[in-house]
N, C-alpha and C positions, 0 to 999 in steps of 0.2 A: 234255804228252804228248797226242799225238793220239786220238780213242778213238773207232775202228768204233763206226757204231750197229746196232744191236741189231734185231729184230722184235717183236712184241708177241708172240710164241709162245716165244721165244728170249729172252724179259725175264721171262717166267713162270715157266721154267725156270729162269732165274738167280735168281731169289726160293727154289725150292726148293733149289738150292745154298747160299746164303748160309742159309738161314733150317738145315739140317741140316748143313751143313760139311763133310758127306762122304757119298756118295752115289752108288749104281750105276744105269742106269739104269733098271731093275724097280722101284728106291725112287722115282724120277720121275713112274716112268707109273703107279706108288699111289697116289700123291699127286694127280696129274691126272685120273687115271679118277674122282675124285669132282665132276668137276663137266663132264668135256668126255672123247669115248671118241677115243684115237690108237691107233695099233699101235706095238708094242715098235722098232719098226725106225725112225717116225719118231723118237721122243727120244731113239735113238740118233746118227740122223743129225744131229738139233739140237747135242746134244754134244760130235758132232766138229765142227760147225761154230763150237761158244762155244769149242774148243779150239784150231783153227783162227785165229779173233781174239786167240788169249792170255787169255782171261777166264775158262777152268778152268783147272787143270792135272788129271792123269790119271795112275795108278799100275794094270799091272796087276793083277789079284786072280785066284782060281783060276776063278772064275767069270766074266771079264769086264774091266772096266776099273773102277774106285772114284774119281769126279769130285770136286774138292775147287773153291774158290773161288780166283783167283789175285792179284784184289785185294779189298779190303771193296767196300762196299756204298755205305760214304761216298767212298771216293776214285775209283770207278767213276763216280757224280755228278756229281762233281768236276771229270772230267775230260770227261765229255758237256756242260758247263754251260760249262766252258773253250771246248772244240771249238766250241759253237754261238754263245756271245758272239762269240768270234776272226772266225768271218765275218760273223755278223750286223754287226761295226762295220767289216768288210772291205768289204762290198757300201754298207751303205748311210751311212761315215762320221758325220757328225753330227748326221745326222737319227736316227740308229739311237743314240746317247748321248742325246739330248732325248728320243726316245721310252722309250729305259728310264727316266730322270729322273723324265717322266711320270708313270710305273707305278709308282714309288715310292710317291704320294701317295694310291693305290689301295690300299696295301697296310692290312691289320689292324695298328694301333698299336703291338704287342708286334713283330711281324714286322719295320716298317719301322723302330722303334728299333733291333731285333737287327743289322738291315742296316748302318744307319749307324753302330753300334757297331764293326762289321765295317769299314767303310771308314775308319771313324777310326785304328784299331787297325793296318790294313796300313799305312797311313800315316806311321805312328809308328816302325814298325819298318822301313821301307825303306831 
């Protein structure tokens, strides 16, 4: 699955989704006002735009619309991590395989076991 990215305003938001489950947008701008001041009408419009992409869904409520997540948190990841390999070995072929290889050996020891536990494991199951 292809997966729109996001803004770093509109990923912040998406943390207060996932992190509450359900959510109007007066609970957003609570949540935000403590560290950055927006008006009610931005994180509205962020909303319709994470609804827009498919990454809320929305139920009206008497007061408004109530935001819920539409996929988790991990398979949103997932699918940005997808997205960005897919051209990153599209553009740059086997230079862009060597160079993640690379990075492998960069990784913290528990990390880069996890990984190659990981590619062992898709392996096995293909």
């Amino acid at each position: 699955m292809k997966q729109k990215s996001i803004s770093n305003l509109e990923q912040e938001i998406m943390q207060i989704v996932w992190e509450q489950k359900k959510c109007s947008v007066r609970d957003v701008l609570q949540r935000l006002q403590k560290t950055r001041r927006l008006a009610y009408t931005t994180i509205a419009t962020i909303l319709q735009r994470l609804h827009d992409k498919e990454l809320v869904k929305r139920v009206e409520d008497k007061s408004g619309y109530i935001y819920s997540p539409k996929l988790s948190k991990e398979l949103y990841s997932k699918n940005i991590a997808y997205t960005f390999l897919s051209k990153f070995i599209d553009s740059f072929g086997d230079t862009a395989i060597a160079s993640f290889a690379d990075s492998i050996e960069k990784l913290p020891t528990k990390k880069k076991e996890y990984l190659l536990k990981l590619l062992e494991d898709h392996d096995k199951y293909k």
